[in-house]
N, C-alpha and C positions, 0 to 999 in steps of 0.2 A: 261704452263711454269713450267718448275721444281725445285721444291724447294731446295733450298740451302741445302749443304749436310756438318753437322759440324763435326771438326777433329773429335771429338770422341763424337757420336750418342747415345742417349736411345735407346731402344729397339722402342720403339715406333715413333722416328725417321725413325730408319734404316730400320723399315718396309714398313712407307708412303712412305721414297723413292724408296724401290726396289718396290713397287707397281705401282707408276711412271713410272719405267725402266722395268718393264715386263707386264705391264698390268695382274698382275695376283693377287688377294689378300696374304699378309704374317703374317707370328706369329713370333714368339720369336721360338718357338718348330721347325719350318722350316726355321728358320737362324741357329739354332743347328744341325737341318737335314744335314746342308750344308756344314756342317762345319766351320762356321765362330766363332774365338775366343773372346768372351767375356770379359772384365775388369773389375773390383773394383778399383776406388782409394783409399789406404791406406794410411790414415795419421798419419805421424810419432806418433812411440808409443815409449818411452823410455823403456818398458817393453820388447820390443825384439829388442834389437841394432842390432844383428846380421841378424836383415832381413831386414833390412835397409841402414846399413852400411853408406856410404857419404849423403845416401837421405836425409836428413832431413827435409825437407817438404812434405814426401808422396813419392808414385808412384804407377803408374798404372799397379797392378797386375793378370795376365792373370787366367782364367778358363781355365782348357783342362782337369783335370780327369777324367776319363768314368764317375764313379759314380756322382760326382758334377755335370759334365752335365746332366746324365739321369734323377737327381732329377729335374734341373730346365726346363729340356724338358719335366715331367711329370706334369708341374703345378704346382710346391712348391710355398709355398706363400712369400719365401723368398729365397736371395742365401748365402748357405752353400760354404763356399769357405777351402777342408781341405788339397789340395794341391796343389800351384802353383808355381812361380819364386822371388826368392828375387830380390833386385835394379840390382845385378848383373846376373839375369838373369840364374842362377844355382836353379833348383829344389831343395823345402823342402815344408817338413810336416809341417804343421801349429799346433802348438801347443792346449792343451786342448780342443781337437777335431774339430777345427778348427776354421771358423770366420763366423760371420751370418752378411748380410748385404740386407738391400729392395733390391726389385725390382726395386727400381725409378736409384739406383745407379750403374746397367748396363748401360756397355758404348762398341759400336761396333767400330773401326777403321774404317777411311774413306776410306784409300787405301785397305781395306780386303772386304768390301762393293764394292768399286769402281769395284775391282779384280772380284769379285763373278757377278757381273750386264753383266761383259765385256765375258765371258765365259758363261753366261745364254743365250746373244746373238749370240753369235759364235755359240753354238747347234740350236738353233732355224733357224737360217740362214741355218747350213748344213743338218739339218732336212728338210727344205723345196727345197731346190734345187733335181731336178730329178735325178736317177742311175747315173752314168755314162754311155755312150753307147759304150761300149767296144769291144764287141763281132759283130763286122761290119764282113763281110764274107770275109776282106783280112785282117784286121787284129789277129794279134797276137805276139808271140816272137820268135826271131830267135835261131841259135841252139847254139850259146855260150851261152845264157842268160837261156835255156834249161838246158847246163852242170852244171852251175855256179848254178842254183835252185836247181835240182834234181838228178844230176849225184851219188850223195855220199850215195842219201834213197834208193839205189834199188839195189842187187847182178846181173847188166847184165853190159854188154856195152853200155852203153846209147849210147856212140857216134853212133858206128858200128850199131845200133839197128836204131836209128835216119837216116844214110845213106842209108840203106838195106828200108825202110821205110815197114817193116812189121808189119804184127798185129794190134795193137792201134794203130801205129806208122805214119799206111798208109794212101791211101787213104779212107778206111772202119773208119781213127779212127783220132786222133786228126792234123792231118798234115792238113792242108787248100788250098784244091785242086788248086783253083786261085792264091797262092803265086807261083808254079810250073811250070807254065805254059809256061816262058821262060825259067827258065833254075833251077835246083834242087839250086843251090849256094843261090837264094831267096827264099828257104824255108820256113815259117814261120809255128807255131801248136799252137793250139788254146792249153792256160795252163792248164784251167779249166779241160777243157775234157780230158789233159794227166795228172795231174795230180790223176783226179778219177779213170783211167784205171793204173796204176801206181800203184796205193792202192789195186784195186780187183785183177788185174790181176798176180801184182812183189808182194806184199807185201809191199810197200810205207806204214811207219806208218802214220797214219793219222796226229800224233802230230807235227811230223817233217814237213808234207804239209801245214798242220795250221800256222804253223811258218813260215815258205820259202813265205808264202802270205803277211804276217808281215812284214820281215825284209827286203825284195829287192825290192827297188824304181819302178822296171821294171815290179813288180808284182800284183802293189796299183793298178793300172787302173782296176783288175779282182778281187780284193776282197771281193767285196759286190755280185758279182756272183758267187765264191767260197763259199758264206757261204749261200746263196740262194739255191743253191746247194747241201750244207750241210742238210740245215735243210728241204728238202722232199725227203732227204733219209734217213732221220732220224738217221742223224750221229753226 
């Protein structure tokens, strides 16, 4: 059963539970890894109204400076706090080099925790599920979705070049013989493979193909073979 998780967690809270939620052991230093922002409650000090302003009771002011983090990710035995947010949420320097407060007085947010648990499973999840199987021997994409990718990275005619089905183009090269078989209009060319011949053969920069794998929906199903791809040709 999992333990109750409070609005705002120690460090030694927010560890047992993300240990809970991932079955993995955690520190203070791998909640910093993560990025998860850290608190101090400040209680009102008449000595600096202006970082206060309507608070009068306190509030709970965040750590994010590299430095303040790397000390308390390195093991300080205390937290140095020398730049955070006043009440209203506007960055300042904390005066006479800042404020020193325990260790006991970190406090992690439940929704930043909550967030962090829910994203550590979404990867673990998409980590385990298999490739996709993309590359079936009639699939692929047709020739608008060809233009709209690649038409603009290459000085030829893609269309006319796509039609004439020469070269990489043809049978010998990315076009997928069983899409043809009744009639050219159902065309389809495997991306991957026109893409790479695109590159050696036109000059396709590679950054612009890395992108075009990125950016159009019609192109996510080949991008883990795209970069499969990539990387045993060492590109």
């Amino acid at each position: 059963m999992s333990t109750p998780l409070p609005f705002r967690a120690t460090a030694a809270e927010a560890c047992a539970w993300l240990a809970q939620q991932t079955a993995t052991p955690w520190t203070l230093a791998r909640l910093l890894e993560h990025a998860v922002t850290p608190y101090v409650w400040l209680d009102y000090d008449a000595a600096f109204p202006e970082l206060f302003g309507d608070a009068n009771g306190g509030y709970a002011a965040p750590i994010f400076f590299e430095d303040d983090i790397a000390r308390l990710a390195a093991g300080g035995a205390d937290v140095l706090i020398t730049l955070t947010k006043d009440a209203y949420k506007i960055p300042v320097r904390l005066p006479g080099g800042g404020f020193t407060r325990r260790l006991d007085d970190l406090r992690f947010q439940r929704k930043d925790l909550e967030k962090l648990a829910g994203r550590l499973k979404h990867e673990a999840e998409a980590a385990r599920k298999p490739p996709a199987a993309a590359a079936e021997s009639t699939s692929g994409i047709g020739k608008a979705e060809v233009l709209a990718a690649f038409a603009s990275l290459v000085r030829l005619d893609l269309d006319k070049a796509l039609d004439e089905a020469a070269g990489i183009f043809g049978d010998e090269g990315a076009r997928i013989k069983a899409s043809v078989r009744k009639s050219k209009r159902h065309a389809v060319w495997q991306p991957v493979t026109l893409a790479l011949g695109l590159h050696d053969v036109h000059r396709a920069p590679l950054g612009a193909l890395k992108r075009a794998f990125k950016v159009h929906d019609f192109l996510r199903a080949w991008e883990d073979e795209w970069e499969r791809s990539l990387r045993l040709l060492g590109k």
